[in-house]
C-alpha positions, 0 to 999 in steps of 0.5 A: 209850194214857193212864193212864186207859185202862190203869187205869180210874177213874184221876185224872191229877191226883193223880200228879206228875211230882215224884213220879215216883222215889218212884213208880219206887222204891216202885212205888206210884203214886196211883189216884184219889179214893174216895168218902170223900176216901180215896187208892186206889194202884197197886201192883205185885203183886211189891213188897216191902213199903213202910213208911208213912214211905217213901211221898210220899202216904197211901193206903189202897185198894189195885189191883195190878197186874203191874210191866210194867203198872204201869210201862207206866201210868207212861210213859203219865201222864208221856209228855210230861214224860219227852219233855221232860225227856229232851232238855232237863232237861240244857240248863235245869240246867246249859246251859254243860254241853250241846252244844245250841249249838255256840258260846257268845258267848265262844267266837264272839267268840273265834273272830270275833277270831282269824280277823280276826287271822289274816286280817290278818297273812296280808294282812301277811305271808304267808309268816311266817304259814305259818312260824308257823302250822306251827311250832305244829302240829307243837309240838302234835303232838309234845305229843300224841305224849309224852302217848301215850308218857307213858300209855304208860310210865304203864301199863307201870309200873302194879303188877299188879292185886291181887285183885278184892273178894269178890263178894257174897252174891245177898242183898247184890246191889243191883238192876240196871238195863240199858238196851238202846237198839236203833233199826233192830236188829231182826236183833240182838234175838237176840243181844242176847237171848241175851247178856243171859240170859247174865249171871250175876245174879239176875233179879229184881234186874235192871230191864232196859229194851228202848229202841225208837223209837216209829216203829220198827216193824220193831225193835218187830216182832222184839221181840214176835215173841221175846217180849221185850216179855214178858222185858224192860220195853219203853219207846217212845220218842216223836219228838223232836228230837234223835233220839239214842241220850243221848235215848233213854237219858235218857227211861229214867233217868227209871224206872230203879229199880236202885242201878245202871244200865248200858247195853249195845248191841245188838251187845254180848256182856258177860262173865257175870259182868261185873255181879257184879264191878261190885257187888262193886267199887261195895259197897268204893268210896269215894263219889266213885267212880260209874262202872265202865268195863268194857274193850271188844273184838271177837269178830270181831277176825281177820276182815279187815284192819280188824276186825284193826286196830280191834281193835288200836285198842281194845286199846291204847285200853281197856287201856293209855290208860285204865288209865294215865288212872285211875292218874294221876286224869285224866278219863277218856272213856268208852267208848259201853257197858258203863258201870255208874253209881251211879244217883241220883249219875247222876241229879243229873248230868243224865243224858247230854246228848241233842245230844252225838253222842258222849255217853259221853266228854262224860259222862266229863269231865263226872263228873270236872269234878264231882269224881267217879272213873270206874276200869276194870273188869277185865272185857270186852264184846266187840262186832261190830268194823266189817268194812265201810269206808263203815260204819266211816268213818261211825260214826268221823265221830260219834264225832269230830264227838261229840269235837269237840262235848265240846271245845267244851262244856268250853272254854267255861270254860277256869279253871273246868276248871283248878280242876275237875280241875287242869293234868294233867286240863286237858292230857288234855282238850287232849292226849287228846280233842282231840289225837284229833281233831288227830291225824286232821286233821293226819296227811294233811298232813304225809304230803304234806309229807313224800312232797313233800319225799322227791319233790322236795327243792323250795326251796318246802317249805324256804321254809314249813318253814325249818331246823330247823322242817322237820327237826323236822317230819319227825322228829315225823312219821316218829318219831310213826307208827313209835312208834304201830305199836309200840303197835299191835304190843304192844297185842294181847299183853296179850289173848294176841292176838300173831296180830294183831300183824303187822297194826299195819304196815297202820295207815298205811292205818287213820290215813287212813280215820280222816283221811277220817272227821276232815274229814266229822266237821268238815263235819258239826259246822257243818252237821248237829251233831246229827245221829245216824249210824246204825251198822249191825250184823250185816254179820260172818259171825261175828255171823250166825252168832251169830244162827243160834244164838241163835234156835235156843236161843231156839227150844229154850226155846220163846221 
């Protein structure tokens, strides 16, 4: 449906895409020409009043209209412009910052050499460059387990927190904008429903966008059959390559009106009063800080071995590792959810990149290469955790083909990142994001070193694990996955969880589906780099059961 259709008498050549922040922030668009040369607007019927000076046109004659249809107008007069600017406003501002390539020239011509290199001191010597080859693994991976230990005493050392900004008046509060991209969730729809009713802020400071692809037809029908098309602004997504949830995220940005944006998943269950704390936060911050990160965890963390260790995993994630990279002013990768961004500043960074798979941690690095803070918001979401194997190793395989492609992207410029965020952010790019990935790749080989030695004592080992490389190699193995099961055992105290304590004994069994997810994320890197791996949700009972619930109160009111 085009502007025209919706508002009859509409002139598409007066609204310019230029002009379209003014539009979303005003909520006046020009309508068309009168017959005396004067502009008619559109005008939202709830607007509050505009002064002349804040408008990008003069207008006179005025149409109202409700806000979902002035703002379904706006996605009709600039479909395509939102298509494209959506997948590449990123790539054309900045291209050394998008993942649309896998390799820069450098980096290929980096890589061409190194593998020649490799190649001929094979063919010259073999078994000294295994020697060597092993030795820098296991130096790295011992530098990847200190910065662990180092976060670690990081956050055991941090003060407690003092008490929180007084939350503001409901007349302070800046406006809001949730994103809510949902694609083939349409069991979810009422969860999503129910926890966004719960939040406590007021509602007309909320913009709350409901993302759906356009194909999506069974999202789509659920959404109208609860009547969200009615309680939240529907934005349909066109087809277009890539089909991301980054993409889907940018094409809303384009018409968020809120001071804040933030995204919750369809799964997702946010503290109440999660919003409130991050206004209050944002109304004291200095202007570098533009993102709030809220903690993340499980609703269904008791439910099986691996509900019980991915909560583990979060714990030790949400509330030491990034407390400790806040304190230190390290970036910080942020999680897939619950961040709340100062909307222009975000805006000015391009969005999320649309081919990144793991966007929300190549954002993060992205906001302190700019010289921007991201802190932890004292407040949780908690989510469904993956109770199914093939499901989890799915989702993990994104999130480290995602790691793998931010790697790359921000080692285009090794110097330029050194200047951004000095050594320690370069050693957390190295150490954190990528020993993530190392960690995972590495960690089956050296269990088979290990078993093999146990098993035999072979002089074959001894001959590519010279003393004292193999002694070191095995005490960095076996010290490394000891001190993660402590962290595993204590990360769960913090939430009062000790119940899920005993559990960190089965994360040998965790690291080597985590393993298997590593080596299908390095396949799909060279062959589907784009490509989005769709979590599915509502596999738990606890979340079945949750949408029991929610639609009987959704039946109870009447929605």
């Amino acid at each position: 449906m085009t502007l025209a259709d919706m508002t009859p008498g509409a002139d598409a050549r007066l609204q310019r895409f230029e002009h379209l922040d003014a539009y979303v922030r005003t909520e006046r668009m020009p309508w068309r020409t009168l017959e005396d040369g004067r502009k008619a607007e559109l005008r939202v019927d709830e607007a509050y009043p505009i002064t002349d000076q804040q408008r990008p046109f003069p207008l006179r004659e005025i149409m109202r209209l409700p806000r979902h249809q002035f703002e379904r107008a706006l996605q009709a007069r600039f479909r395509d412009e939102l298509v494209d600017a959506s997948v590449s406003a990123l790539r054309r501002s900045a291209p050394q910052s998008s993942a649309h390539r896998l390799l820069s020239f450098p980096q290929a011509a980096a890589g061409a050499f190194l593998a020649l290199t490799v190649a001929a001191f094979f063919a010259a010597a073999p078994l000294a460059l295994l020697i060597a080859l092993n030795a820098g693994a296991t130096l790295y991976f011992i530098a990847a387990i200190g910065f662990r230990v180092y976060l670690t005493v990081i956050t055991l050392r941090l003060p407690p927190k003092v008490d929180a900004p007084p939350p503001l008046p409901d007349a302070r509060l800046p406006t809001v904008t949730i994103l809510l991209p949902v694609h083939d969730e349409a069991e979810s729809l009422a969860n999503l429903r129910t926890a966004i009713d719960a939040i406590d802020y007021p509602r007309e400071r909320l913009d709350i966008k409901m993302l759906i692809e356009q194909d999506d037809a069974g999202t789509l029908a659920e959404a109208k059959r609860l009547g969200l098309d009615e309680a939240f602004d529907l934005i349909l997504i066109p087809r277009s390559a890539p089909q991301t949830k980054p993409k889907a995220c940018n094409h809303a940005l384009q018409l968020a009106r809120g001071e804040l944006i933030v995204i919750y998943d369809a799964e997702d269950a946010p503290a109440p009063d999660q919003l409130r704390k991050a206004a209050a936060a944002f109304a004291v911050a200095e202007e570098t800080l533009i993102c709030m990160q809220a903690q993340l965890n499980y609703y269904n963390a008791d439910e099986s071995w691996l509900t019980r260790l991915f909560a583990l995993e979060y714990a030790l994630w949400f509330d030491s590792f990034l407390p400790a990279l806040e304190a230190l002013r390290m970036p910080i990768p942020l999680g897939g959810t619950s961040n709340i961004f100062r909307t222009e500043a975000l805006k000015k960074l391009g969005g999320w990149d649309p081919y990144n798979v793991t966007e929300d941690a190549d954002l993060g690095l992205r906001l302190a290469r700019e010289g921007f803070r991201t802190a932890i918001l004292d407040s949780t979401t908690l989510e469904e955790a993956n109770c199914r194997t093939g499901n989890w190793v799915r989702q993990r395989s994104r999130w480290l083909k995602g790691y793998m492609q931010t790697w790359l992207v921000h080692m285009r410029d090794p110097a330029g990142l050194v200047r951004a965020t000095g050594w320690r952010g370069f050693a957390a790019m190295q150490l954190f994001v990528a020993g993530n990935v190392f960690s995972a790749l590495i960690n089956p080989i050296l269990w088979a070193v290990f078993v093999f030695w146990l098993a035999t004592r072979s002089a074959s080992i001894a001959s590519i694990f010279p003393e004292p490389l193999l002694s070191l190699n095995l005490a960095a193995f076996v010290l490394g996955n000891c001190f993660f099961i402590y962290l595993a055992v204590i990360a769960p105290l913090k939430r009062g969880w000790p119940e899920l304590a005993p559990n960190a004994l089965l994360a040998p069994a965790y690291w080597a589906l985590t393993s298997i997810a590593a080596y299908r994320a390095l396949w799909q890197l060279f062959t589907r780099p784009f490509f989005w791996e769709k979590t599915d949700h509502m596999l738990s009972p606890a979340a079945q059961l949750r949408r029991e619930e929610a639609l009987e109160r959704l039946k109870a009111k009447g929605a």
